[in-house]
MILUMKE-7972 format. One record per residue (C-alpha): x, y, z; residue number from 1. Coordinates in steps of 0.2 Angstrom, whole numbers, always signed. Layout:
residues N
+-------+-------+-------+-----+
:     x :     y :     z : pos :
+-------+-------+-------+-----+
:     X :     Y :     Z : NUM :
...
+-------+-------+-------+-----+
end
This chain:
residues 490
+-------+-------+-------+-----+
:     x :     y :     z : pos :
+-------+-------+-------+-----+
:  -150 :    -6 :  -560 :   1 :
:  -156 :    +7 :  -575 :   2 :
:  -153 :   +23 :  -568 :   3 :
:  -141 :   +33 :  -554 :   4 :
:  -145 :   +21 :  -540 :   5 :
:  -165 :   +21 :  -549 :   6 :
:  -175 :    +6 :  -556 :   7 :
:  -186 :   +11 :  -571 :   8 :
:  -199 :    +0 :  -562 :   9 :
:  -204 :   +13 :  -550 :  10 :
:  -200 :    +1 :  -535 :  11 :
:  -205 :    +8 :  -517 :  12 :
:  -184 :    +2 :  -515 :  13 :
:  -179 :   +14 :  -529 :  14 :
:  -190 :   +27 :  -525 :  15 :
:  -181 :   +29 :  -504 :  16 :
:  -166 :   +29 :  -514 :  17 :
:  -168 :   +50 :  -519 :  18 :
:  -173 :   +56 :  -501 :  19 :
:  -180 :   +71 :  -498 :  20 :
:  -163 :   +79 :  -491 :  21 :
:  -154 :   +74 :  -508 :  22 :
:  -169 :   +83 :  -517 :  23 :
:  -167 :   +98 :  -506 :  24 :
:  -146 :   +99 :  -510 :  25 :
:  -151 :   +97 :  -529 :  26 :
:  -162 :  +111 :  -528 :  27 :
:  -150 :  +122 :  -516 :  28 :
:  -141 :  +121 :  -530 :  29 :
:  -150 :  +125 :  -544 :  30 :
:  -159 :  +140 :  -534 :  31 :
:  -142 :  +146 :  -528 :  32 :
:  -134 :  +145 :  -544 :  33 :
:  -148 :  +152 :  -556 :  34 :
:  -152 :  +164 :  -540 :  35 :
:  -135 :  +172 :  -539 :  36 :
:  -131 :  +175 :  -558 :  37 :
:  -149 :  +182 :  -559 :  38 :
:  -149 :  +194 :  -543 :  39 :
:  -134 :  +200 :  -550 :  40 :
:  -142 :  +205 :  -568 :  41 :
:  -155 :  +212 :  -562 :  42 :
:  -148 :  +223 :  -550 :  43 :
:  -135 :  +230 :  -566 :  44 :
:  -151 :  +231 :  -576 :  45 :
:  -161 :  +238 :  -565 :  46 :
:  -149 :  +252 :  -560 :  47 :
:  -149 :  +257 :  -580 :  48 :
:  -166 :  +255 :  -586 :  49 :
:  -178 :  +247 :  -570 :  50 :
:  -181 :  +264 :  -562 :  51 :
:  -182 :  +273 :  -579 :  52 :
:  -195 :  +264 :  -583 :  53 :
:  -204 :  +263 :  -567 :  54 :
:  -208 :  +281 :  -568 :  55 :
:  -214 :  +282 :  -583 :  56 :
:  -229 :  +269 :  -578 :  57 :
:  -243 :  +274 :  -569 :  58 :
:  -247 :  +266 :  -551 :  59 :
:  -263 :  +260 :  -560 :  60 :
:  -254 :  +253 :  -576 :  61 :
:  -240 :  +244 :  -565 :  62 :
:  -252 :  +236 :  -552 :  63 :
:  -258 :  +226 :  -568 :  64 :
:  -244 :  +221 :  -574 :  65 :
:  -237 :  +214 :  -560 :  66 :
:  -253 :  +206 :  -558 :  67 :
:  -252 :  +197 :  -574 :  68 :
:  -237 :  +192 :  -571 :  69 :
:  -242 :  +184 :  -557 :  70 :
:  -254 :  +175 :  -566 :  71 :
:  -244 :  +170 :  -579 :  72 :
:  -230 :  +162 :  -569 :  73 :
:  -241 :  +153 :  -560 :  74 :
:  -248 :  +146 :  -576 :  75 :
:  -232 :  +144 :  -583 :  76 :
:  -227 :  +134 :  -567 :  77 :
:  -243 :  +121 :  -567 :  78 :
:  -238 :  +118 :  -584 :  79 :
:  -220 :  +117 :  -582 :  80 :
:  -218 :  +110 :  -601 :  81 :
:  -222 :  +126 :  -609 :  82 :
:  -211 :  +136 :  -598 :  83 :
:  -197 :  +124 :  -602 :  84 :
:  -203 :  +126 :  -622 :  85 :
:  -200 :  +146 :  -619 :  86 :
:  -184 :  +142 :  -610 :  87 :
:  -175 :  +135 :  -628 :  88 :
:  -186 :  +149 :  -636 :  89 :
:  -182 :  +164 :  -626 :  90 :
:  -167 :  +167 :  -633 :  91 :
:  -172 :  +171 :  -651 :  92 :
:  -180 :  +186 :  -646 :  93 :
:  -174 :  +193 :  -631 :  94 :
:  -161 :  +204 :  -641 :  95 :
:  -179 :  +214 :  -650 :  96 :
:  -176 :  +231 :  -643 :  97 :
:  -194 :  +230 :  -640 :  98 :
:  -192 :  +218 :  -625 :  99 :
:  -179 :  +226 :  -616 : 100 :
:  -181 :  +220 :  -598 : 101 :
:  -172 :  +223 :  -582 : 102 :
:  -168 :  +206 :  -581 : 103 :
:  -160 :  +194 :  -592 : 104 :
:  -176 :  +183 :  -601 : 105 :
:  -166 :  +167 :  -599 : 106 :
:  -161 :  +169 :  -584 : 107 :
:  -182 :  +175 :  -579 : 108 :
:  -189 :  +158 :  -588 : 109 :
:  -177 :  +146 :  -581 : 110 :
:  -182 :  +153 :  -564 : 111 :
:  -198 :  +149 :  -569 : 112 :
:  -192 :  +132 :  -575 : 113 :
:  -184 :  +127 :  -559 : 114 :
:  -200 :  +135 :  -547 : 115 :
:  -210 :  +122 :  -559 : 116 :
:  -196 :  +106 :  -555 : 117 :
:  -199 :  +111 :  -537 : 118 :
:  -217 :  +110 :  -537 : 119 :
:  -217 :   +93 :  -545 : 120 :
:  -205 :   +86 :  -534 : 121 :
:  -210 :   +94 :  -517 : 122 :
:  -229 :   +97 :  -520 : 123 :
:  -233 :   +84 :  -534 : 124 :
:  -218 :   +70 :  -523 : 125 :
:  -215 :   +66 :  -540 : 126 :
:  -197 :   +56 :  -539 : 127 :
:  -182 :   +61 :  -550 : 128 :
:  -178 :   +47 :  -560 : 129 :
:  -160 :   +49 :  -568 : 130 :
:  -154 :   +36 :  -581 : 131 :
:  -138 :   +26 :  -580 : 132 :
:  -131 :   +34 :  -594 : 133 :
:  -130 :   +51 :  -586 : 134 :
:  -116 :   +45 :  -578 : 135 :
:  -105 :   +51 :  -593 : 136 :
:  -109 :   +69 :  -588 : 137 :
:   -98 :   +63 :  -572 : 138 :
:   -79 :   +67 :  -579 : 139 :
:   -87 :   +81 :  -589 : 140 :
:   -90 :   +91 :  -573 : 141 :
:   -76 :   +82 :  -565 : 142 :
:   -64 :   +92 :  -578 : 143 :
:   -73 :  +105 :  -578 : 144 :
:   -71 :  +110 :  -560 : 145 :
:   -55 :  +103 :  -562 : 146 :
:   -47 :  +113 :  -574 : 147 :
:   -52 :  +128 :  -566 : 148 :
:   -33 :  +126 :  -557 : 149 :
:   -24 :  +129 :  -573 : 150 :
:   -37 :  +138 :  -584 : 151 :
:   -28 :  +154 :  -592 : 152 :
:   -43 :  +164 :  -586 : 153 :
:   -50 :  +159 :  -572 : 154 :
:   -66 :  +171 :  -572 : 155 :
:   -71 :  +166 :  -589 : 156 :
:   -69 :  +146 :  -585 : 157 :
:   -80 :  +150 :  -569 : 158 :
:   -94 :  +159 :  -580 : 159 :
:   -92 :  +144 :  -592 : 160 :
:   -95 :  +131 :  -578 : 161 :
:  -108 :  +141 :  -570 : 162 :
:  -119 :  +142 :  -585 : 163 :
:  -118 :  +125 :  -588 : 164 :
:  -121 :  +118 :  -569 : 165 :
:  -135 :  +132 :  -567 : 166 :
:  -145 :  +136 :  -584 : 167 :
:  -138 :  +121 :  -598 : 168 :
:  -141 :  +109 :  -581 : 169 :
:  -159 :  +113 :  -583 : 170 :
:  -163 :  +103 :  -601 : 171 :
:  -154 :   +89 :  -596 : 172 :
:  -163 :   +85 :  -578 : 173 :
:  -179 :   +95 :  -578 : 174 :
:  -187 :   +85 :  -592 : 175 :
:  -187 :   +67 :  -580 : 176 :
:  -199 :   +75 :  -568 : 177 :
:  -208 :   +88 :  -581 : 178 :
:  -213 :   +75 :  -594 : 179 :
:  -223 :   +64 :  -584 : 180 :
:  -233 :   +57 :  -599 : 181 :
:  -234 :   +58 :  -620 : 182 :
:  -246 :   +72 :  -618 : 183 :
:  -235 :   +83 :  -608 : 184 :
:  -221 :   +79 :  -621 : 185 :
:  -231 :   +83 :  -634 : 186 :
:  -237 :   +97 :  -626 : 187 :
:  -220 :  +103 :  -624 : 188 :
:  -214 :   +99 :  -645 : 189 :
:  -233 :  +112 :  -650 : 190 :
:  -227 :  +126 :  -639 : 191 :
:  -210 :  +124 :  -649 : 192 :
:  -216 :  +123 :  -667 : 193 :
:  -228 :  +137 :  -662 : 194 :
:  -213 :  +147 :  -657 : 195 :
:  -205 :  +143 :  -671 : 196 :
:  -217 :  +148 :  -682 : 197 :
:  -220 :  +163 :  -674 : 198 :
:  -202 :  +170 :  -678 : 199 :
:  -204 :  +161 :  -697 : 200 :
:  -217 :  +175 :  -696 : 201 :
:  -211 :  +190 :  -689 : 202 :
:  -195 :  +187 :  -703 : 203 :
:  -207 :  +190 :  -717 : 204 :
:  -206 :  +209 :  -713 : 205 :
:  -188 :  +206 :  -722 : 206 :
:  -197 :  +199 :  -738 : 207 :
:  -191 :  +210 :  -754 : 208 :
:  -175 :  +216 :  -743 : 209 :
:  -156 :  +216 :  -746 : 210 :
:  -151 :  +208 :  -730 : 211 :
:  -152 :  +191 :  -726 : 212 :
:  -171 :  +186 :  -714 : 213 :
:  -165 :  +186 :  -697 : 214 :
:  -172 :  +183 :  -680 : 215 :
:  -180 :  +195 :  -669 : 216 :
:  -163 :  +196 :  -659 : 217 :
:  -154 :  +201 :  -676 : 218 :
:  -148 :  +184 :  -682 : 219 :
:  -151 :  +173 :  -697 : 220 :
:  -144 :  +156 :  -687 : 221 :
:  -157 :  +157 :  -676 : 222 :
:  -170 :  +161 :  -690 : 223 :
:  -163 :  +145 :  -698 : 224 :
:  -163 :  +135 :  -683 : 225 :
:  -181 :  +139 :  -677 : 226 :
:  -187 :  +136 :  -694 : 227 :
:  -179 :  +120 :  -695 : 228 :
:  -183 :  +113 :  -678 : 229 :
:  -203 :  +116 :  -680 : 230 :
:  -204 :  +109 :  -697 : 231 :
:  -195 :   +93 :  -692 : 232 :
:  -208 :   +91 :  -678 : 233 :
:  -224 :   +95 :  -689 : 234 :
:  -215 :   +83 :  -701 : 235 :
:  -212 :   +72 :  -689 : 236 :
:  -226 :   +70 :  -673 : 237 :
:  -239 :   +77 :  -682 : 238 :
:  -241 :   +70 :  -702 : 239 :
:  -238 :   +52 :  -697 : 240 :
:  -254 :   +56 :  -688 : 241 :
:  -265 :   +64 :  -700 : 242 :
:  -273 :   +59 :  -718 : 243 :
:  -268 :   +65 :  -733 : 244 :
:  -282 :   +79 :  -733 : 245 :
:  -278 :   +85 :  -717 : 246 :
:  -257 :   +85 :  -722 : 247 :
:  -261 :   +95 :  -733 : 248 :
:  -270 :  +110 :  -726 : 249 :
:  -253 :  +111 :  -715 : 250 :
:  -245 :  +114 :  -732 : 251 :
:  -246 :  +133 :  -730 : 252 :
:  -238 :  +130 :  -713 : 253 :
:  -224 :  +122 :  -720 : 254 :
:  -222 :  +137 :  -735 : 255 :
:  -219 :  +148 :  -720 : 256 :
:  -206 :  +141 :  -712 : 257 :
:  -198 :  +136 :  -729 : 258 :
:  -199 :  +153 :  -735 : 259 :
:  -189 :  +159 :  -718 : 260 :
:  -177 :  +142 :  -718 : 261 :
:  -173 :  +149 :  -735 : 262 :
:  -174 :  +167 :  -732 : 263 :
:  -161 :  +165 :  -716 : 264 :
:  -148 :  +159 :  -726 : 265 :
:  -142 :  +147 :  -713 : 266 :
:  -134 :  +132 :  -722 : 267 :
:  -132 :  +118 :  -708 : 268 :
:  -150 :  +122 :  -705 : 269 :
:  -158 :  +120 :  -723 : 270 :
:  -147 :  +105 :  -728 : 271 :
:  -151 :   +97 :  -709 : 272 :
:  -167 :  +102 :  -713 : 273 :
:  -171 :   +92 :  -730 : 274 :
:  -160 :   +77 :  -723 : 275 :
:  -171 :   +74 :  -706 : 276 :
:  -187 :   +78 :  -719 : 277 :
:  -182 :   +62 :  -732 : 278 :
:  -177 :   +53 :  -716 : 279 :
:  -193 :   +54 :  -709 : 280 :
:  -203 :   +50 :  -727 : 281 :
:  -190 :   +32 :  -727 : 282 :
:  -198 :   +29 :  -709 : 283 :
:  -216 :   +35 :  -713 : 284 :
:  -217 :   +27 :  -731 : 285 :
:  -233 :   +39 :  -736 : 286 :
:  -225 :   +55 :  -731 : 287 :
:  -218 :   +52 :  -748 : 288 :
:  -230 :   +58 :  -757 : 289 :
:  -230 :   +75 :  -749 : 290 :
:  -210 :   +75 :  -753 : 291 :
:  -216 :   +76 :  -770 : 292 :
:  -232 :   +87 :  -767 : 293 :
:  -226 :   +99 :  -757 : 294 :
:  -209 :  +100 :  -765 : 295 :
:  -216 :  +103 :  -781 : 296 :
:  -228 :  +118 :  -774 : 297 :
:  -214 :  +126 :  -764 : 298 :
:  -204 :  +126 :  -783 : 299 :
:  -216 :  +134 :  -791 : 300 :
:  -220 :  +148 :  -778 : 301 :
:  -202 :  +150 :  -773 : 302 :
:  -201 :  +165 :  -791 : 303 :
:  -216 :  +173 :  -783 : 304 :
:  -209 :  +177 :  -764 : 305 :
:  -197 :  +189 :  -764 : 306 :
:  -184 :  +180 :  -752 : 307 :
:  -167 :  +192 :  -752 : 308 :
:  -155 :  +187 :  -766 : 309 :
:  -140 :  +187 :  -751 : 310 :
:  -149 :  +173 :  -744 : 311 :
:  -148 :  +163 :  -760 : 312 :
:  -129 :  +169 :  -763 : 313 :
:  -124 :  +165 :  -745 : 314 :
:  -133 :  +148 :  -747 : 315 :
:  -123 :  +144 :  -766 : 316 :
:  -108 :  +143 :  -755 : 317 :
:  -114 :  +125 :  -752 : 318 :
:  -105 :  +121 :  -768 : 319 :
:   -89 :  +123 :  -764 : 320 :
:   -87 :  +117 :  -745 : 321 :
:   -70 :  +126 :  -741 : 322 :
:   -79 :  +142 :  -743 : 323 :
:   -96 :  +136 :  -734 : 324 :
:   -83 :  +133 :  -719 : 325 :
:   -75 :  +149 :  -719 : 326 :
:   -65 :  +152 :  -703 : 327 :
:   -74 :  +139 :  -695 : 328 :
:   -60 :  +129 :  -704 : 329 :
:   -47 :  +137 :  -695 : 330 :
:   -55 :  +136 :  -680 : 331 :
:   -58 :  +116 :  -682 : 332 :
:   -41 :  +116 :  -686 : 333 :
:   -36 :  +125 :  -669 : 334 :
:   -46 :  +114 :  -659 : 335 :
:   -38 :  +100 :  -668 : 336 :
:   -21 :  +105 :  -662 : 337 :
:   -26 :  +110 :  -646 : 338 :
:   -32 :   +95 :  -641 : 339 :
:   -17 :   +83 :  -649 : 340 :
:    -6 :   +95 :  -640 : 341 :
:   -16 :   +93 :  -620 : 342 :
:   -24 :   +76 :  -623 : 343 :
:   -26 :   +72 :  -606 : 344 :
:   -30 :   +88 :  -596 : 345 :
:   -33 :  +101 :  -609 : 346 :
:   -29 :  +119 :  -609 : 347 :
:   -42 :  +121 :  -595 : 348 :
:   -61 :  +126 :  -596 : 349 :
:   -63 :  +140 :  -610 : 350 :
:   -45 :  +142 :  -612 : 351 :
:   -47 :  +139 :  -630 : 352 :
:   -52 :  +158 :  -633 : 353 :
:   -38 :  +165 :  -622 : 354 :
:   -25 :  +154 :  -631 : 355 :
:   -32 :  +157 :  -648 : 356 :
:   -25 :  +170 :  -659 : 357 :
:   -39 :  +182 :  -658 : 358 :
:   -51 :  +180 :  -644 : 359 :
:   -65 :  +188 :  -650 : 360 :
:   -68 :  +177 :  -666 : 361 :
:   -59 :  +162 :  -662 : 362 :
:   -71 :  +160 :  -646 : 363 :
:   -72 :  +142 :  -648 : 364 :
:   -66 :  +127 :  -660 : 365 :
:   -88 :  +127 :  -668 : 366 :
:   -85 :  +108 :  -664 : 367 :
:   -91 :  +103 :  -648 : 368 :
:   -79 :   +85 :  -649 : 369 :
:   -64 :   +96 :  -651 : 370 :
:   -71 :  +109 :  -640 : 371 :
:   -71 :   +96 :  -625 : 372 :
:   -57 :   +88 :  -628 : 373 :
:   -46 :  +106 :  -631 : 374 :
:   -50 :  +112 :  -614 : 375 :
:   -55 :   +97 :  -605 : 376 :
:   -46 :   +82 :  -611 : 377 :
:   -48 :   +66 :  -620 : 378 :
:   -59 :   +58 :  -606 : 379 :
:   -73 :   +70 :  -604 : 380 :
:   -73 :   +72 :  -626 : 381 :
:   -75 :   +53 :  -626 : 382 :
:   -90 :   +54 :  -613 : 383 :
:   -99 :   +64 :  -624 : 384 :
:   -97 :   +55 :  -639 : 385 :
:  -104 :   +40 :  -626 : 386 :
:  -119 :   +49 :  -622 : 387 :
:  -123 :   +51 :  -639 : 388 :
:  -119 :   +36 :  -646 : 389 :
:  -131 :   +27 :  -631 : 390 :
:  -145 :   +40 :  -635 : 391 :
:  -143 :   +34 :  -653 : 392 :
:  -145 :   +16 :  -650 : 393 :
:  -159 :   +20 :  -635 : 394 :
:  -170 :   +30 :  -651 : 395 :
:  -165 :   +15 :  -662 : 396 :
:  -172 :    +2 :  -651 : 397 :
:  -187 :   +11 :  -649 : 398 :
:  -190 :   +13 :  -666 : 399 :
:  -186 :    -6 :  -671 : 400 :
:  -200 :    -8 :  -658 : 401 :
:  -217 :   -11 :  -668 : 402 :
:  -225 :    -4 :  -649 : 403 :
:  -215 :    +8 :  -647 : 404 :
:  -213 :   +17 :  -665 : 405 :
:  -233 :   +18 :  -663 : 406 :
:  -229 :   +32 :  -654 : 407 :
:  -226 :   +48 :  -668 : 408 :
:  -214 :   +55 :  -654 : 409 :
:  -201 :   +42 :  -656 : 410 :
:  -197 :   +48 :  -675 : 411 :
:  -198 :   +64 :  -670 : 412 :
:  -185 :   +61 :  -657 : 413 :
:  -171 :   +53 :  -669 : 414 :
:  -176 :   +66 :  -679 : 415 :
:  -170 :   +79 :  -669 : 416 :
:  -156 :   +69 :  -663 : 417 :
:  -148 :   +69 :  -680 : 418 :
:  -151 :   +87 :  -683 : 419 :
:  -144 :   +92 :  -665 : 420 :
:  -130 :   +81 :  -666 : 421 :
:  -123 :   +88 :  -684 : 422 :
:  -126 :  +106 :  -677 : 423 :
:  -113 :  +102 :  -664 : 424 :
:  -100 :   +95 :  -675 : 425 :
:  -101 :  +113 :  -687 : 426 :
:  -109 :  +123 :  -673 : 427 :
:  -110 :  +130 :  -654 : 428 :
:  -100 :  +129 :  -639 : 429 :
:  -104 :  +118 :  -622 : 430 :
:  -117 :  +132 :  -614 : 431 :
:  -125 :  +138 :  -634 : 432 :
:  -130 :  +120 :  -638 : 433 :
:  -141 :  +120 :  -623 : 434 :
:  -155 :  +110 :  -634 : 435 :
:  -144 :   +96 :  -640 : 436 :
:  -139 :   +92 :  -621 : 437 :
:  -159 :   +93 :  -619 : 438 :
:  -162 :   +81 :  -634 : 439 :
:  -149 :   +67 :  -629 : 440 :
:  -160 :   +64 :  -614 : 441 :
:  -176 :   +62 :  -621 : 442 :
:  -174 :   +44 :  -630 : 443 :
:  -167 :   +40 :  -611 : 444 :
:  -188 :   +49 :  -604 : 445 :
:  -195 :   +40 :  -618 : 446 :
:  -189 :   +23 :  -611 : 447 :
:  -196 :   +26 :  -593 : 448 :
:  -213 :   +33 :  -600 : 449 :
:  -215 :   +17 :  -611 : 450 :
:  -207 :    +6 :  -596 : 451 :
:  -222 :   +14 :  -582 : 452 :
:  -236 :   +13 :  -596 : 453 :
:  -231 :    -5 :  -600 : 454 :
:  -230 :   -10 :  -581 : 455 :
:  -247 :    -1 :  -576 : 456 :
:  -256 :   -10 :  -592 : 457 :
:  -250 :   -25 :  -586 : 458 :
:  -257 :   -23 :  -570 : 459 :
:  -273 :   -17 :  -575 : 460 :
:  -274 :   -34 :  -586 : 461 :
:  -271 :   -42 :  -568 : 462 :
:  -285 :   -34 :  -561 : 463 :
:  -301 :   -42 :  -569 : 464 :
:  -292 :   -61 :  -566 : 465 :
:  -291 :   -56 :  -547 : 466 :
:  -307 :   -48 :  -547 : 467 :
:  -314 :   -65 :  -555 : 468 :
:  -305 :   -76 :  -542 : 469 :
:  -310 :   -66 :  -526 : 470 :
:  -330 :   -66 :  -532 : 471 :
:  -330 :   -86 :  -533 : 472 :
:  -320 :   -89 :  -519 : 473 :
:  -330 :   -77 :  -509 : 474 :
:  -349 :   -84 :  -516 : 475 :
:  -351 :   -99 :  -505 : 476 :
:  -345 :   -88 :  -489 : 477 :
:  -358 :   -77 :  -493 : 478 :
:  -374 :   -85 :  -498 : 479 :
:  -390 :   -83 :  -487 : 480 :
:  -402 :   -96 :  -480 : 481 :
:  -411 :  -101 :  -497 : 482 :
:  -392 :  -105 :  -502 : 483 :
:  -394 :   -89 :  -516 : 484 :
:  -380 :   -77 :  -514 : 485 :
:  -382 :   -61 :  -506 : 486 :
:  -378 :   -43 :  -513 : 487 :
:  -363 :   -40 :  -500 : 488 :
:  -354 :   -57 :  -508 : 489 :
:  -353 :   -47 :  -524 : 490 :
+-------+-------+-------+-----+
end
């Protein structure tokens, strides 16, 4: 048994196992739950800004519109893996004044999201394949739920778990039925360094300024972060792939997202960065040599780009670690004692702000472990240190696999894993770290890709054997009067 009740074998026994009424209550739920929290934004926003700017369009101009919306969703929808690209996207640019929209974007792309899950599965009948890891997300939502009986705020717990169950939820399933094959994965890992670079871009507006480079939506994490995350998979899917003349015309690629990686600020992001780039050289040998290259390039053009002197005086902090921490230190710490404090049940689902001296900056502990285990006990902490841990060994396998690390995404994978992993120990809170809960499935897709490609080239190998046998048993049966065969015998 490898999955929840599912064989990665794609066996007919398997496949009757997820019926089409369980199908329907998965979606019923996501549709609900994504449904309610969105109907309800839009009919706030739309009240405030909706009609305002209604009248202002002409029929004409909003006939369009819609109609290229129309267009565009159902794109996005036949090519689910880019809508889900834009999901983890979204969110570094909604807060541009220039989008303002009567509905929240998030919420609007994981709507699009969960239309394309639906297509596939109803349309397509493409089966939901869950691995048996997933079951460690079991006491997690178990205490989740639970805690809600002794949560010292019991709206705030509810908004907690329904983020997670309708719009974190969507990373963590959707990419078992949406990446159907390597192309759609990669597909899906272009869309995101694009995005990426697209805001590295937009930041250089900031070049020669006094403020640290930030984001569209205003901040300088998510500049780091998005810089971060598209150089690792350039670094990572795409050099392996290429000779050394081709690497380097990426080189002014890589300048951009350095010079915003740089320009943000963001420490996590640039030491993750550097670390995930020097693991990947170790794992691809001649990527070493553009270690050397385009370090040496990127040093002497660093004087000549005028990245703000804040974002070099925020980043020297990395000297001395106690004042890198800052209050996240106190915040560790208050996790810390939270947790020893509640081991078994917690102080109930986002309790830890309502307990916590000051609500509004001490929101949450900036370590997902203690987070957890704060609010929701020692079981459900320990569940996700086990889903990690049996990601880790899943992309570790894989790449010990001569076959398998072939494949440029499996690098790129750890990769990402390390970086999403340490972002969650310094960083984020259950519902922020949406793209680590993404990433921990993808060594678990990977393994069912590899698994229905290896058992289809297998039978293809078969074919040609079968083929031989059937033609020379079936000759003699055939033949005509003069003892020659005759065309229908082959």
């Amino acid at each position: 048994m490898d999955g929840l009740g599912l064989h990665d074998t794609y066996s007919e026994a398997a496949t009757r196992r997820w019926t089409l009424p369980r199908l329907a209550g998965l979606a019923a739920l996501f549709l609900l739950g994504c449904g309610t929290v969105l109907l309800a934004e839009f009919l706030q926003r739309l009240e405030s800004q909706g009609f305002e700017l209604i009248a202002r369009i002409s029929p004409l101009k909003l006939f369009c519109v819609i109609a290229v919306g129309v267009v565009l969703v159902w794109l996005l929808i036949r090519y689910s893996e880019v809508a889900l690209a834009l999901f983890f996207l979204v969110g570094l640019v909604k807060g541009d004044p220039r989008l303002a929209s009567p509905v929240d974007l998030t919420l609007l792309v994981g709507a699009v999201v969960q239309l394309g899950l639906f297509y596939r599965l109803f349309i397509k009948r493409q089966v939901l394949r869950l691995p048996q890891e997933y079951l460690f997300y079991v006491p997690i939502l178990a205490m989740m739920i639970l805690s809600l009986l002794y949560a010292p705020d019991l709206s705030g717990g509810l908004d907690k778990l329904l983020r997670f169950v309708c719009l974190t939820s969507i990373g963590i399933i959707a990419p078992f039925t949406l990446f159907d094959n390597f192309d759609r994965m990669r597909r899906f890992f272009v869309t995101l360094a694009l995005g990426g670079l697209g805001v590295a871009i937009n930041s250089f507006a900031m070049l020669g300024g006094e403020d640290r480079m930030v984001s569209p939506s205003g901040l300088n994490t998510e500049l780091g972060a998005a810089s971060a995350v598209a150089l690792i998979i350039i670094w990572g899917m795409i050099f392996p792939r290429l000779s050394l003349g081709k690497r380097m015309l990426f080189y002014p690629v890589l300048g951009v997202l350095g010079v915003a990686l740089v320009g943000s600020g963001g420490r996590f992001a640039n030491v993750s960065a550097v670390l995930c780039i020097l693991i990947g050289a170790i794992l691809c040998r001649k990527l070493l040599l553009d270690v050397l290259i385009a370090g040496a390039l990127g040093l002497l053009a660093l004087p000549f780009v005028q990245i703000p002197a804040a974002s070099f005086e925020y980043l020297a902090s990395l000297i001395h670690p106690s004042q890198a921490m800052g209050t996240r230190d106190d915040l560790i710490r208050l996790g810390a004692q939270m947790f020893s404090q509640h081991p078994l049940l917690g102080v109930g689902v986002s309790g830890f702000r309502y307990l916590s001296p000051n609500p509004l900056t001490y929101n949450y502990p900036h370590n997902l472990f203690l987070e957890i285990g704060s609010e929701m006990g020692i079981l459900p902490a320990f569940a996700f240190l086990g889903l990690a841990l049996c990601a880790f060994l899943e992309i570790i396998r894989q790449l010990r696999d001569p076959l398998s690390r072939q494949n440029s995404l499996v690098p790129t994978v750890f990769l990402l894993l390390i970086y999403v992993f340490l972002d969650a120990m310094v960083s984020g809170d259950i519902n922020d770290l949406r793209f680590m809960w993404f990433v921990f499935g993808l060594p678990f897709v990977m393994r069912g890709l590899a698994s229905t490609s290896g058992t289809l080239a297998r039978a293809l190998r078969k074919v040609p054997r079968v083929l031989d046998m059937s033609i020379a048993g079936a000759a003699p049966l055939s033949s005509n009067s003069q003892g020659m065969p005759s065309s229908a015998g082959l």
